[in-house]
C-alpha positions as CSV (number, residue, x, y, z in Angstrom):
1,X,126.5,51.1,5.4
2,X,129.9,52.6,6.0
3,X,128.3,56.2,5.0
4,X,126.4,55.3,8.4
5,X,129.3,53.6,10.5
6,X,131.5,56.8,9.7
7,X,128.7,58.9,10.9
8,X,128.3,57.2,14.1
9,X,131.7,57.1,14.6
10,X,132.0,60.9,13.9
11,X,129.2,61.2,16.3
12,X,130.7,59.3,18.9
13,X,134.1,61.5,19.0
14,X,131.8,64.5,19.2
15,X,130.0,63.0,22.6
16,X,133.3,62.1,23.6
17,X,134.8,65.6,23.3
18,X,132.1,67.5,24.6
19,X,131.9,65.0,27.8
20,X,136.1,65.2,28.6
21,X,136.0,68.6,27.7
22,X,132.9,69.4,30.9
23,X,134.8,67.0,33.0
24,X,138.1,69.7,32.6
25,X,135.4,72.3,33.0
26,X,134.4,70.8,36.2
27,X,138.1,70.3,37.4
28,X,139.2,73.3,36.9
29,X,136.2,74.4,38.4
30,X,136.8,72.6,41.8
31,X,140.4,73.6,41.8
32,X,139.7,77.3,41.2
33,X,138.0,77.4,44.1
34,X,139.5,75.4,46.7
35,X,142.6,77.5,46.1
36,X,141.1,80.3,46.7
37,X,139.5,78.9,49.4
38,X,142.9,77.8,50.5
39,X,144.2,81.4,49.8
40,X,141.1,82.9,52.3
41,X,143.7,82.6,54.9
42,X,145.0,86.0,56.6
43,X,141.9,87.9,54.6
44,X,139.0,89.5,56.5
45,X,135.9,90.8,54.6
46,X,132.9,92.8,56.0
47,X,129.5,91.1,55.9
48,X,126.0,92.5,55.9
49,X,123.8,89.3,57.7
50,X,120.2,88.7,57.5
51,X,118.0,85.7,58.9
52,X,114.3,86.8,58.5
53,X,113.4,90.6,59.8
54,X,117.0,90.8,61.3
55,X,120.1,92.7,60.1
56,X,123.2,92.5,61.3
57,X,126.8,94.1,60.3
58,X,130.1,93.1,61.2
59,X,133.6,92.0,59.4
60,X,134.6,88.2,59.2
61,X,138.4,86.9,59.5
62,X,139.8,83.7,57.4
63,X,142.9,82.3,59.5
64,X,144.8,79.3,59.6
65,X,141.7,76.7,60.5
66,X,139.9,79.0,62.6
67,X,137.3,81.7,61.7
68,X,136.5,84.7,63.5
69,X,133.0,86.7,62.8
70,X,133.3,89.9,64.6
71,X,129.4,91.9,64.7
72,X,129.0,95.3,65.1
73,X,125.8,96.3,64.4
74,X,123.1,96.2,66.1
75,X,125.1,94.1,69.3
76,X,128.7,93.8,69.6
77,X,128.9,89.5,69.7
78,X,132.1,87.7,68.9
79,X,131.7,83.7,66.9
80,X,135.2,82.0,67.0
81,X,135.0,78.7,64.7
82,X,136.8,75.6,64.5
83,X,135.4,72.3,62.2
84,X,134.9,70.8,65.8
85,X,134.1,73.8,68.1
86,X,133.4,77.6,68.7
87,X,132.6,80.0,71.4
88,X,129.9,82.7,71.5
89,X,131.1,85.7,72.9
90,X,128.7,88.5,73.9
91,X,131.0,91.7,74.9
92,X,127.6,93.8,76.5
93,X,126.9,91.1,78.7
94,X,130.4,90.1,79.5
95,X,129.7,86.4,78.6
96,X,130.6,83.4,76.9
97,X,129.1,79.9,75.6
98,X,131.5,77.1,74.4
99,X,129.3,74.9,72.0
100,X,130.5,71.6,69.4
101,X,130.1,72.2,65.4
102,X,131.4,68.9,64.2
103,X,127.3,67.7,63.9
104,X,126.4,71.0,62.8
105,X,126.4,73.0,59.4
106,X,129.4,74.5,60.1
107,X,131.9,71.4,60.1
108,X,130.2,71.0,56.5
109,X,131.1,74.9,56.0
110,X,134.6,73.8,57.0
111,X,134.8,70.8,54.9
112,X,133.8,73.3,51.8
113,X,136.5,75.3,52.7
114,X,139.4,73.3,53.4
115,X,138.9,69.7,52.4
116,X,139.7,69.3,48.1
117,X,138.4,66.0,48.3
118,X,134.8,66.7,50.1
119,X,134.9,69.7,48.0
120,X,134.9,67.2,45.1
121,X,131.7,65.1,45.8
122,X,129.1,67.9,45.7
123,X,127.3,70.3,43.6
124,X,129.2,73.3,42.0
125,X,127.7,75.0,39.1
126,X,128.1,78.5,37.0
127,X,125.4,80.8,36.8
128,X,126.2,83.0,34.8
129,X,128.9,85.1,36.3
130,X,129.0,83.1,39.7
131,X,130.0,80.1,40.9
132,X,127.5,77.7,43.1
133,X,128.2,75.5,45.3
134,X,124.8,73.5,47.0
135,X,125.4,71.1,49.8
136,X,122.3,69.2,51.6
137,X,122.7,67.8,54.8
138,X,120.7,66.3,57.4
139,X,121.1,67.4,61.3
140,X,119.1,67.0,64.1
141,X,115.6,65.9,62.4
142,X,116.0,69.2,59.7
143,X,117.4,69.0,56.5
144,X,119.9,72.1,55.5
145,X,121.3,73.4,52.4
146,X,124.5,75.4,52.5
147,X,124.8,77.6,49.7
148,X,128.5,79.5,49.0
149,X,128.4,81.8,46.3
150,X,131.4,83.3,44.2
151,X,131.8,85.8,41.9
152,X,133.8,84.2,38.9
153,X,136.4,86.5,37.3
154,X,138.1,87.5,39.0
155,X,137.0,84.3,41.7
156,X,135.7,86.4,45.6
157,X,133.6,84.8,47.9
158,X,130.2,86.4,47.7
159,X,127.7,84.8,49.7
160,X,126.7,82.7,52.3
161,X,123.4,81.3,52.3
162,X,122.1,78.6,55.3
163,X,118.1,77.6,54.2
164,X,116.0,75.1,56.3
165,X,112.2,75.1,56.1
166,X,112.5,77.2,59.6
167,X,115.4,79.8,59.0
168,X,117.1,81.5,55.6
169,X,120.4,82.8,56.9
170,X,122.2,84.9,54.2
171,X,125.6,86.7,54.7
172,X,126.8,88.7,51.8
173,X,130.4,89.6,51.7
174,X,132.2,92.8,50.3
175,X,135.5,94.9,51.0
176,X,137.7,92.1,50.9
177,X,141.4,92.4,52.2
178,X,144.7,90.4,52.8
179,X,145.8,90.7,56.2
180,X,148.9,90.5,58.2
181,X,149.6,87.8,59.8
182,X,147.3,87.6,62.6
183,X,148.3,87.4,66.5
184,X,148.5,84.1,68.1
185,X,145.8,84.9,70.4
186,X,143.5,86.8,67.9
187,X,141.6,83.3,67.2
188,X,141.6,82.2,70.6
189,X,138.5,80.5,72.1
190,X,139.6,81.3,75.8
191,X,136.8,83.5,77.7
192,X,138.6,86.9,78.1
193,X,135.5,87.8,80.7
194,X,137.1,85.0,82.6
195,X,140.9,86.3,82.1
196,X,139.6,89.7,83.5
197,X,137.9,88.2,86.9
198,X,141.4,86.9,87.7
């Protein structure tokens, strides 16, 4: 009988190692990345985006809260984003659309980002060399998963991936750079079609 209880005991120090041991794992998992993600500020990276037969290029800037996607190829459109609102910005039309993201995918993108405790209620696993991170949410009668992807060592955002049953939106990202500090106005959401009709 004690042959038996030492065994069970044994076993039971084994379970309990491996479990604290994936609950570091996973800590040092979400901290890992939400300083880099934290670090993302001042950085740009160039992007190659697709979202079904459609390619565009273009170079996306990390600052302080704000994001700025810049597209070259094939139309020259700015996207200025906040966790509660953006502006489109089409510079061959000369126009501009003001629209809200805190009920939209991108105020979850946001809360990935920059919030350590949202970070910590959702799905990050390693694949092999990458991290994963899965988020599913529910907007507007569709259901969304938001997929970021990182390289793991050394830790660089890879990939951006926004799936619903009607659209797969991907953005890979390569080149990465630290940046000065950026220009007061270089995140700014005010029209500059409308500064220039003054």
């Amino acid at each position: 009988m004690q042959v038996k209880d030492k065994f069970f005991e044994k076993t039971k120090l084994i379970i309990l190692i491996l479990f604290f041991s994936q609950h570091l794992n996973a800590e040092n998992f979400y901290d890992k990345i939400f300083n880099y993600n934290n670090g993302l500020k001042n950085t740009s990276a160039n992007f190659i985006q697709t979202n079904l037969n459609h390619i565009q290029e273009g170079v996306i800037f990390f600052g302080d809260g704000r994001i700025k996607i810049n597209y070259n190829n094939p139309e020259k459109l700015t996207i200025i984003l906040s966790n509660k609102k953006g502006v489109y910005i089409n510079h061959e039309l000369q126009e501009s659309e003001f629209f809200v993201t805190k009920k939209s995918y991108i105020k979850n993108f946001f809360d990935i980002i920059h919030n350590k405790n949202y970070l910590k209620k959702i799905s990050i696993e390693e694949v092999f060399d990458q991290i994963v991170i899965n988020e599913e949410t529910y907007l507007e009668n569709t259901f969304y998963t938001i997929r970021l992807v990182y390289e793991n060592d050394p830790i660089t955002l890879r990939r951006l991936e926004i799936i619903s049953s009607e659209e797969k939106i991907q953005m890979g990202f390569f080149n990465h750079k630290k940046e000065n500090i950026f220009d007061k106005n270089f995140f700014s959401m005010i029209d500059p079609y409308l500064q220039q009709g003054n």
